[in-house]
C-alpha positions as CSV (number, residue, x, y, z in Angstrom):
1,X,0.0,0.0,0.0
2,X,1.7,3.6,-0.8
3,X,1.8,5.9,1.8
4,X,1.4,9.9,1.3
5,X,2.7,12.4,3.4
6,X,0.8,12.7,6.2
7,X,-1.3,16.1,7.0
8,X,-1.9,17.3,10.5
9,X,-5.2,19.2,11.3
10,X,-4.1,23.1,12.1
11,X,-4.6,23.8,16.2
12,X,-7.6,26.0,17.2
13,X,-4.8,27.7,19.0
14,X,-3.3,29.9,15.6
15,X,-5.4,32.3,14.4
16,X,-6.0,36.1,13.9
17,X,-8.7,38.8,13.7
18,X,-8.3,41.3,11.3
19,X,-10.8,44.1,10.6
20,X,-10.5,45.8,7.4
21,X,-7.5,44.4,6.7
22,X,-5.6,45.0,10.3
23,X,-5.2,42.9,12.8
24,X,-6.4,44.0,15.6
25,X,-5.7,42.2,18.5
26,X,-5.5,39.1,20.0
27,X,-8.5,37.2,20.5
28,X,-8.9,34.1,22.8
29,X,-12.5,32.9,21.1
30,X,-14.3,33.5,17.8
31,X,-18.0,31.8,17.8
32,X,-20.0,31.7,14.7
33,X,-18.0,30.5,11.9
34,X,-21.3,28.9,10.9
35,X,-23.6,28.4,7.7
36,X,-26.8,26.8,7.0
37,X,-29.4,25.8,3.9
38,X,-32.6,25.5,4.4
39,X,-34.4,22.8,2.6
40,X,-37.6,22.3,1.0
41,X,-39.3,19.0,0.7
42,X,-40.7,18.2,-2.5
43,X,-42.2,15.0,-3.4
44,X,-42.5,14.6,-7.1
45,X,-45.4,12.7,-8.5
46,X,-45.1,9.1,-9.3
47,X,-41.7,9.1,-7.7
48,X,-42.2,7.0,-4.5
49,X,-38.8,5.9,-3.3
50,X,-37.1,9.2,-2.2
51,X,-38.3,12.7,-1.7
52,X,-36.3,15.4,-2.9
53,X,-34.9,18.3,-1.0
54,X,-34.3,21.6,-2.7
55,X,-31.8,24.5,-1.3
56,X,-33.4,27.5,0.0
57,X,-32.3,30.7,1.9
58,X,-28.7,30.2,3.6
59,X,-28.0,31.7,6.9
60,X,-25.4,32.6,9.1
61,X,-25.4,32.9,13.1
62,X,-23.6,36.4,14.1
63,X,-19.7,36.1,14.9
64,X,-18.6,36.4,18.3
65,X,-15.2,37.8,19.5
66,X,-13.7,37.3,22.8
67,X,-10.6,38.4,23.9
68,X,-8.6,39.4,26.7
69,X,-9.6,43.7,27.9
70,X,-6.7,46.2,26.7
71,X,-6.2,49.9,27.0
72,X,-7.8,49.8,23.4
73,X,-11.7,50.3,23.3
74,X,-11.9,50.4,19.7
75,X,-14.3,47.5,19.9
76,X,-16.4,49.4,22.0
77,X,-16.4,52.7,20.5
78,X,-17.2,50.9,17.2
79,X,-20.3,49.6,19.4
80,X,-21.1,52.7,20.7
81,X,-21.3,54.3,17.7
82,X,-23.9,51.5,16.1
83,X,-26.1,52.6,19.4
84,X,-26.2,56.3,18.8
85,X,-27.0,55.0,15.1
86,X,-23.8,55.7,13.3
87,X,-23.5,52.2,11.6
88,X,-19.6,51.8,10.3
89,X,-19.8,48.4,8.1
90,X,-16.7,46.7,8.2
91,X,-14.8,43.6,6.6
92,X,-14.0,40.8,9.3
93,X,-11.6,38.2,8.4
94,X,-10.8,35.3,10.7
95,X,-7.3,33.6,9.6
96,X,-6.1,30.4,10.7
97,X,-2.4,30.0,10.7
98,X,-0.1,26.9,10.7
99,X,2.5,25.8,13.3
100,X,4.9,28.2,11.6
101,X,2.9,31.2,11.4
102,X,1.7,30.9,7.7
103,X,-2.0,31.8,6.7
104,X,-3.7,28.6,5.7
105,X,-7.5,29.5,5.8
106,X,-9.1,32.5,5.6
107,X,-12.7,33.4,6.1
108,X,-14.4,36.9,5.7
109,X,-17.2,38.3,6.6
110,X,-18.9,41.3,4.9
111,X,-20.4,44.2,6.1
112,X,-19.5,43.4,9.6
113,X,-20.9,45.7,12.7
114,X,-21.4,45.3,16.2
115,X,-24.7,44.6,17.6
116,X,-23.8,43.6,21.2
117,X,-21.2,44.1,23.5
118,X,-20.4,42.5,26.9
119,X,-18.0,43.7,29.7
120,X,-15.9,42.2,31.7
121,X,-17.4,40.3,35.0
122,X,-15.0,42.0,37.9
123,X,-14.6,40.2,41.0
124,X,-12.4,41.0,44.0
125,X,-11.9,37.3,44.9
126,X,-10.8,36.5,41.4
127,X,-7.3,37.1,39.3
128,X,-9.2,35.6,35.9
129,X,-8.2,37.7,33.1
130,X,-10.8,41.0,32.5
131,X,-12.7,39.5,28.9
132,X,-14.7,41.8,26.8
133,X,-17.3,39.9,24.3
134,X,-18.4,41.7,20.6
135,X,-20.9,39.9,18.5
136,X,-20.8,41.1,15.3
137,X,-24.3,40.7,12.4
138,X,-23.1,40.6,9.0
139,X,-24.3,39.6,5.0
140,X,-22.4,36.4,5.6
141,X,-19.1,34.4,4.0
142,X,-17.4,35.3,0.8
């Protein structure tokens, strides 16, 4: 039997955040990197053995970014501004990266903006990293 060179699956660990085209910091958690079709039954006539199932509208869950609080609020001004109604759409990529640092997926997200952001949860009796949490709506993958 030949063998190939074998492939490793990339860590969850490597990856980056960039938002219209920078990187923009480092982020412990990205949620949502999601898409589903909807399908329609449709039986066709005479045809008893299967039913077929036709593609409708695709959707995708919002993206969620967690990372570690900084002396950069960007991510919350950029929330605060979708509040006050100044909507700022934005290209979100999320890059995985190999053992040596090289790019090996990419995934972007169009028309990114912020529709919820969440503080970090301060305790006195804790010394667990301060997290802030962005979800982010957008038209979906390209």
């Amino acid at each position: 039997m030949a063998t190939g060179k074998r492939k490793n699956p990339y860590a969850n660990f490597k990856f980056l955040v960039e938002i219209n085209g920078m990187v923009v910091a480092g982020f412990s958690e990205v949620y949502g990197l999601q898409a589903e079709t909807e399908t329609e039954e449709y039986r066709e006539g005479g045809v008893n053995h299967f039913v077929l199932k036709l593609p409708k509208v695709t959707s995708y869950p919002n993206l969620t970014l967690k990372r570690g609080l900084t002396d950069s609020d960007a991510l919350y001004k950029w929330y605060r501004d979708v509040a006050v109604g100044s909507i700022v759409r934005k290209q979100v990529s999320v890059v995985v990266l190999d053992h040596s640092g090289n790019e090996v997926r990419r995934w972007n997200f169009s028309q990114a903006y912020p529709v919820k952001w969440t503080g970090p949860e301060l305790r006195a009796d804790s010394s667990a990293i301060a997290v802030e949490v962005v979800e982010l709506v957008h038209k979906g993958l390209i």
